[in-house]
C-alpha positions as CSV (number, residue, x, y, z in Angstrom):
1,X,-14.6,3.2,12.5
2,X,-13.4,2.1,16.0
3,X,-13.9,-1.2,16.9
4,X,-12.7,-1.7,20.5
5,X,-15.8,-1.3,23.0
6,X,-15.7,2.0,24.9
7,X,-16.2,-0.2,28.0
8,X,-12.7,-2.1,28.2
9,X,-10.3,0.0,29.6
10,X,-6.1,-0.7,29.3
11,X,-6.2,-2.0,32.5
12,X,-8.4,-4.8,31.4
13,X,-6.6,-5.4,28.5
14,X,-3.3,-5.9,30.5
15,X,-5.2,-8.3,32.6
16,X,-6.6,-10.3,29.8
17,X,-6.7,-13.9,29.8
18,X,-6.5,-16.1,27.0
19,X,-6.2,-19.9,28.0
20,X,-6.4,-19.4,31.9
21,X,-3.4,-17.2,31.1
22,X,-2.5,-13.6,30.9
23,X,-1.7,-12.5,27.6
24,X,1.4,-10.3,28.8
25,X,3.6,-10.2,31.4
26,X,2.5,-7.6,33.8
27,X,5.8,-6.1,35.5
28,X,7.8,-2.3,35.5
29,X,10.7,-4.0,35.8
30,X,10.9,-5.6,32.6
31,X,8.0,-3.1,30.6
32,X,10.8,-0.7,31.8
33,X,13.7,-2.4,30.1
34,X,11.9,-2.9,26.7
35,X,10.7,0.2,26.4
36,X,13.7,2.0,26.7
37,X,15.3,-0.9,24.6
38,X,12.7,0.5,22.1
39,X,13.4,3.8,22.2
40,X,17.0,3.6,21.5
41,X,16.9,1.0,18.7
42,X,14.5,3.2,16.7
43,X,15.9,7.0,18.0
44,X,19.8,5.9,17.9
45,X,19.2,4.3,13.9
46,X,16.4,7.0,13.5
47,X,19.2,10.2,14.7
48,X,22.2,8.3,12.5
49,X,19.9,8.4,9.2
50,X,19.2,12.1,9.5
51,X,23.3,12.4,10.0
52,X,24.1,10.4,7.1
53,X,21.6,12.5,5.2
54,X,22.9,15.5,6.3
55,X,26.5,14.3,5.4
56,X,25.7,13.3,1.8
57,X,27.4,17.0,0.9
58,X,30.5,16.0,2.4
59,X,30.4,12.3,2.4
60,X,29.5,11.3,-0.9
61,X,28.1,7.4,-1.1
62,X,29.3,5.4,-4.3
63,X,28.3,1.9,-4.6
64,X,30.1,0.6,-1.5
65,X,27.8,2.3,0.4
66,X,25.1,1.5,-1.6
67,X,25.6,-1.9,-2.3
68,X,26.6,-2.8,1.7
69,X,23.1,-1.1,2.3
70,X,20.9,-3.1,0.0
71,X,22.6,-6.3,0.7
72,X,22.4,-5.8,4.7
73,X,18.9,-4.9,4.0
74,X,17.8,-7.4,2.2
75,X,19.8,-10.1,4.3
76,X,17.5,-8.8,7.2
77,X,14.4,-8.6,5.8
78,X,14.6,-12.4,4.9
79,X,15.8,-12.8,8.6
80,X,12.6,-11.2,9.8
81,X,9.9,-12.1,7.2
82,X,11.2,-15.9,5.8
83,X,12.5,-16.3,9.8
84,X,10.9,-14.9,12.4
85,X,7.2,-14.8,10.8
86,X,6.6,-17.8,8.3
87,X,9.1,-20.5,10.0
88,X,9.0,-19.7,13.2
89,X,5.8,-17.6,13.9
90,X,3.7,-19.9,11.7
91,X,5.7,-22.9,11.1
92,X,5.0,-22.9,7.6
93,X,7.7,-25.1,6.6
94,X,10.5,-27.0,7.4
95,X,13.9,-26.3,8.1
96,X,17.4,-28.1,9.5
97,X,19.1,-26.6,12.5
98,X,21.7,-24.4,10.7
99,X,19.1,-23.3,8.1
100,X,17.1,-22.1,11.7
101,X,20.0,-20.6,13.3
102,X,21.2,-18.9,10.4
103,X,17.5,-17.1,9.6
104,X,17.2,-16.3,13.7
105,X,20.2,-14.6,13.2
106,X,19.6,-12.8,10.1
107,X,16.2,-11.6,12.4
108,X,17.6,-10.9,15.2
109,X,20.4,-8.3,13.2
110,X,17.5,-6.5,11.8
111,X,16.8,-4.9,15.4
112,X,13.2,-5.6,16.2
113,X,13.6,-7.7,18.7
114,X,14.9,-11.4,19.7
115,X,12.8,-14.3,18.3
116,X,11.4,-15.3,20.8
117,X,9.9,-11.8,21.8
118,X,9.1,-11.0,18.2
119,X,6.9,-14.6,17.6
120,X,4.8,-13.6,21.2
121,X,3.5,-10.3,19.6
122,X,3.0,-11.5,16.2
123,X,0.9,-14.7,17.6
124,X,-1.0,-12.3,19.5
125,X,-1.2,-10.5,17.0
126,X,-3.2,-13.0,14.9
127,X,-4.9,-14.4,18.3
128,X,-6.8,-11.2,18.0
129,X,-6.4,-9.4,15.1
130,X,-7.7,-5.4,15.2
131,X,-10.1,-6.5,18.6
132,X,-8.6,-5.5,22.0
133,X,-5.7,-7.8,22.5
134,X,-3.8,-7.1,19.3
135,X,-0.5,-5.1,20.4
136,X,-0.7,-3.1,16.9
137,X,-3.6,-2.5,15.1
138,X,-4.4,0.9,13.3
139,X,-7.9,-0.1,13.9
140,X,-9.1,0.8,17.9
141,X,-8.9,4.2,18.3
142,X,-11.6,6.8,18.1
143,X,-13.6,8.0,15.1
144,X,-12.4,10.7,12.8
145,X,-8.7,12.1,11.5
146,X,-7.6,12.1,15.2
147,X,-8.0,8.7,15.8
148,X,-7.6,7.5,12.2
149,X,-3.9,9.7,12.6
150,X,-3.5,8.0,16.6
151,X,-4.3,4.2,14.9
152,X,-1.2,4.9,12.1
153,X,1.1,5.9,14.9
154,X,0.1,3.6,17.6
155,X,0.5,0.5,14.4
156,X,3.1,1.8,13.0
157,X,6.1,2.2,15.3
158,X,4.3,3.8,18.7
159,X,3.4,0.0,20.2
160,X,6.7,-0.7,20.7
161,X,7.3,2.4,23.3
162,X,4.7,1.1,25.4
163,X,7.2,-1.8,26.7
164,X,4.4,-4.6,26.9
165,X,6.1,-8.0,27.0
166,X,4.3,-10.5,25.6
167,X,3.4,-14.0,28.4
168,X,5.9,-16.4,26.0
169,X,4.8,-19.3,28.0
170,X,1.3,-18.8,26.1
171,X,2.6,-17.9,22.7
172,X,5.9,-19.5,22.5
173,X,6.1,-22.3,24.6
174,X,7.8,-24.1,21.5
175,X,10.8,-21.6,21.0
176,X,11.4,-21.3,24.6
177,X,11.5,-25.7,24.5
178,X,14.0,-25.3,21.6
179,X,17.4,-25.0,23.3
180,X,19.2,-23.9,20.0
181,X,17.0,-21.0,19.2
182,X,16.7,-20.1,22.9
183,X,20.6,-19.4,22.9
184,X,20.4,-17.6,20.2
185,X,17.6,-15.4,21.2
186,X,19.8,-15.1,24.6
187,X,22.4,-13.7,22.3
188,X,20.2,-11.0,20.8
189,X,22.3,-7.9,21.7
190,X,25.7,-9.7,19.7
191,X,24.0,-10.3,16.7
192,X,22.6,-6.9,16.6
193,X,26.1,-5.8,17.0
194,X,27.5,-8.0,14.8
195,X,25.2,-6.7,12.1
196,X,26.7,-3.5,12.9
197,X,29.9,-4.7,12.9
198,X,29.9,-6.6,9.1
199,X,29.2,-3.4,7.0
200,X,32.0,-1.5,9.3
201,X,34.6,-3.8,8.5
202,X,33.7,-4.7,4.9
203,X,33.5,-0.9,4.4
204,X,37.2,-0.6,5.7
205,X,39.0,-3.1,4.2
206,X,37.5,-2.6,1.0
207,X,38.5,1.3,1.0
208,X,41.3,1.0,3.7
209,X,40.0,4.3,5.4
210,X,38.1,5.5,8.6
211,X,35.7,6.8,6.7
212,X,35.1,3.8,4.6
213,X,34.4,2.2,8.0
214,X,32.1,5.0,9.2
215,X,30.4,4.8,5.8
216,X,29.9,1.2,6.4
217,X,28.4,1.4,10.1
218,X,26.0,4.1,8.9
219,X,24.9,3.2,5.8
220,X,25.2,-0.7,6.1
221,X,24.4,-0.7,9.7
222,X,22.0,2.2,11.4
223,X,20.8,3.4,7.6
224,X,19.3,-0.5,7.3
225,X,18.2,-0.7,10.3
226,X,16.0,2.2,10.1
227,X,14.4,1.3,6.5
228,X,13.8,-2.6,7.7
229,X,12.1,-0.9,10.7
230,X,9.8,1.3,8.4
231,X,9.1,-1.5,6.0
232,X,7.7,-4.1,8.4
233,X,6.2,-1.7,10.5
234,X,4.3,-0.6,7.3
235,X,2.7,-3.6,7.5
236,X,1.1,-3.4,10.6
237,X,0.2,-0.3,9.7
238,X,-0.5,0.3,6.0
239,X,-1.7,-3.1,5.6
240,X,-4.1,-2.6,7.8
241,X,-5.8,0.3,6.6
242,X,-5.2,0.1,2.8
243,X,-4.8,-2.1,0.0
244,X,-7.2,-4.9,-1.8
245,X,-9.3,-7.5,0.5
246,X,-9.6,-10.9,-1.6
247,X,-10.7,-12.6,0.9
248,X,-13.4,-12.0,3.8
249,X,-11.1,-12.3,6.4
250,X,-12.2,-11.5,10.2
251,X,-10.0,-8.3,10.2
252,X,-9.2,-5.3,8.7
253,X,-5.8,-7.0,6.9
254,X,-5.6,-6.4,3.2
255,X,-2.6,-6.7,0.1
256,X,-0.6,-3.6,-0.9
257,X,1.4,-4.3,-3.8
258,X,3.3,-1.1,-3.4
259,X,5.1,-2.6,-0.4
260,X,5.3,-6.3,-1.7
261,X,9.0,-6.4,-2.8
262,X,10.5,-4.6,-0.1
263,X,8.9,-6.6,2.7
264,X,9.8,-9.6,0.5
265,X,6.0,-10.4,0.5
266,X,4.4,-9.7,3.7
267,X,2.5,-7.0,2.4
268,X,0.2,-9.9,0.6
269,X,-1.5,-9.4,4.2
270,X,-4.7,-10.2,3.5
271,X,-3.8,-13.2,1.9
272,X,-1.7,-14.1,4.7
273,X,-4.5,-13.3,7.2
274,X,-6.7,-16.1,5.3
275,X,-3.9,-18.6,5.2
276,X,-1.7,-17.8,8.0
277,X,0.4,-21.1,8.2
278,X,1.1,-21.0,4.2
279,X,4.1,-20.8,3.1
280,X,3.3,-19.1,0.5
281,X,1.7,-15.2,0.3
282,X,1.7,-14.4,-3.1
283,X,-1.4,-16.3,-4.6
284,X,-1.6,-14.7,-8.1
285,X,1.6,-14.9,-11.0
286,X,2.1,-11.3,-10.4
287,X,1.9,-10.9,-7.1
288,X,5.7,-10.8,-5.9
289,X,6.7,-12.9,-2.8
290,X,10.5,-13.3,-2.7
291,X,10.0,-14.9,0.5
292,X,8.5,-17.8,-1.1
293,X,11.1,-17.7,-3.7
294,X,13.4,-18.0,-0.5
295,X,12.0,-20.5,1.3
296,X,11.6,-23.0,-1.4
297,X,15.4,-22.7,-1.6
């Protein structure tokens, strides 16, 4: 069931105010730069994945490849979920400055976006969750299988395309006031490369080849990037549309357990929704959060 008003058009969601504010920053120029900044960091890691799969007959992986993946992955993930959503989208603990450089850093390699950029969205996000406003909600498009298929795609990776930039000044006034983070989030592109560049040289030394360097960028670089893409993007997708609703939350958020350990607990959504400056998402023993596990350490 849709639940954005037939009357509000896109234009009058680009122009609306929250605050005295607009909530993003109307301009070509820059909706320009982001979307095709969009478009190559999910085609170029998308393209790569279908080559390394396609390669498997010649290039067999062994646990190298494997293990530079998973690591990589995993490294990120915490960057994005521990990171960029519960410290510095939600402040939901504390943390000293290398501890805060090191997980905008980790976020910023998993190529979704600088901090800074990534905390607007996800504030708007939760400033109006699944009503007009929120940049990715599976939830306000037309009835039936065509707009129930048009929600999943818009949520799960389509928002992104459109280029919006979110008004920082509104929703992260703090990050742009913190002069550490700010430099790193001015960095964005090196850390993306340098997250490329980690698994390239581990992967060469360790096998003293070419190919154990090409192995590495593709399996430990684009490989990860596409999977940390399609596992937080689940959320705003999947967990949105499926999955248990504990509490009576003003949305459509709800917990998938399917997704919990590989978005290191974001997919406790629901729960999340109804405590969103918790540092903690799992509520119940076996409810996996190993971003709580994480952030206690």
């Amino acid at each position: 069931m849709s639940t954005q008003p037939d009357n509000i058009s896109q234009e009058k969601l680009l122009l609306r105010v929250h605050q005295g504010q607009k909530i993003i920053i109307v301009s070509d120029y820059l909706q320009t730069i982001y979307r095709r900044l969009a478009l190559a960091t999910f085609l170029i890691p998308c393209l790569v994945t279908v080559v390394a799969i396609g390669l498997l007959w010649y290039l067999k992986i062994g646990w190298l490849e494997v293990c530079l993946m998973l690591s990589m992955l995993a490294l990120t993930t915490l960057g994005i979920e521990v990171g960029f959503h519960r410290y510095f989208s939600h402040r939901a603990f504390q943390a000293n400055t290398p501890v805060r450089v090191i997980l905008a850093i980790l976020g910023s390699m998993a190529a979704q976006g600088g901090v800074i950029y990534w905390v607007g969205h996800h504030r708007r996000h939760h400033q109006y969750t699944d009503q007009p406003g929120d940049p990715h909600s599976p939830n306000l498009h037309e009835k039936g299988i065509v707009g129930w298929l048009q929600g999943l795609w818009h949520s799960h990776i389509a928002w992104t395309f459109a280029g919006k930039v979110p008004n920082s000044v509104l929703f992260a006034k703090d990050i742009l006031r913190d002069s550490v983070i700010s430099k790193v989030n001015q960095l964005y592109l090196v850390w993306v490369f340098l997250g490329l560049a980690i698994p390239t040289v581990i992967g060469g030394v360790i096998t003293e080849t070419w190919i154990g360097a090409l192995q590495g960028l593709m399996w430990g670089g684009f490989v990860r990037i596409f999977l940390g893409q399609q596992i937080i993007s689940a959320t705003n997708s999947i967990c949105h549309l499926y999955g248990d609703r504990p509490f009576n939350t003003n949305d459509r958020s709800t917990n998938n357990i399917w997704l919990a350990i590989f978005s290191c607990g974001q997919s406790w959504h629901n729960n999340h929704h109804a405590f969103p400056n918790s540092a903690v998402a799992g509520w119940e023993w076996w409810q996996i959060d190993i971003g709580t596990w994480a952030s206690v350490f």
